[in-house]
C-alpha positions in Angstrom: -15.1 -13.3 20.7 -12.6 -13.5 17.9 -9.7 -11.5 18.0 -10.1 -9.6 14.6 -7.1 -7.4 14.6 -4.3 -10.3 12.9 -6.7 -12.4 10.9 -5.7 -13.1 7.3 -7.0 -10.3 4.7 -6.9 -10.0 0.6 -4.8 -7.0 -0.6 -5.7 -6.5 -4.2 -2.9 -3.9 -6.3 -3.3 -2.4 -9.6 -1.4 -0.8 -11.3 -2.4 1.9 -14.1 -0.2 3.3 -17.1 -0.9 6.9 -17.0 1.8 7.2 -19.8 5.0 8.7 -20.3 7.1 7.2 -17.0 4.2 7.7 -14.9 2.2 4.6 -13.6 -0.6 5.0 -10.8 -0.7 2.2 -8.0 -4.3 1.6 -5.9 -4.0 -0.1 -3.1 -6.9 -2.0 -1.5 -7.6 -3.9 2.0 -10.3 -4.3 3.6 -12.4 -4.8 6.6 -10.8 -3.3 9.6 -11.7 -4.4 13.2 -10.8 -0.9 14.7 -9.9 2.7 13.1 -6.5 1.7 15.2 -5.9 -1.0 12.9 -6.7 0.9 9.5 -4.3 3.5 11.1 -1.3 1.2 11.5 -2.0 -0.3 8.1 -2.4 3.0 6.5 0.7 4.2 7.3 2.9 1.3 7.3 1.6 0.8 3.0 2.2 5.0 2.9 5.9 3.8 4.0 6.5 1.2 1.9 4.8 3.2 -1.0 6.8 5.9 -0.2 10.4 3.5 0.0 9.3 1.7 -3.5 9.1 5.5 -5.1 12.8 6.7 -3.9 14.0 3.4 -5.3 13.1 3.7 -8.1 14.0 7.4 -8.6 17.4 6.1 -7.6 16.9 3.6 -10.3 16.0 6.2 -12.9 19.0 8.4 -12.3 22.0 6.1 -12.4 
């Protein structure tokens, strides 16, 4: 049976101008083998998403 868990996926981002300096990012990805899986993608995009936002507060300060 194929191993399912590191096989090659499409991650589509878009990104939304809400106006002002606020923009709204949607992240999609798809097709999971196991909840296990969409629980260690989940929060490794929640991190990087997360990372990307204090960065760029940083940016908008100095």
């Amino acid at each position: 049976m194929e191993d399912l868990g590191d096989r090659q996926r499409v991650v589509t981002l878009a990104l939304r101008d809400l106006g002002g300096q606020a923009t709204e990012l949607v992240i999609t990805q798809e097709h999971f083998a196991t909840v296990e899986r969409y629980a260690l993608k989940e929060e490794g995009w929640t991190q990087s998403v997360d990372k990307l936002e204090r960065l760029m507060s940083a940016d908008a300060s100095a």
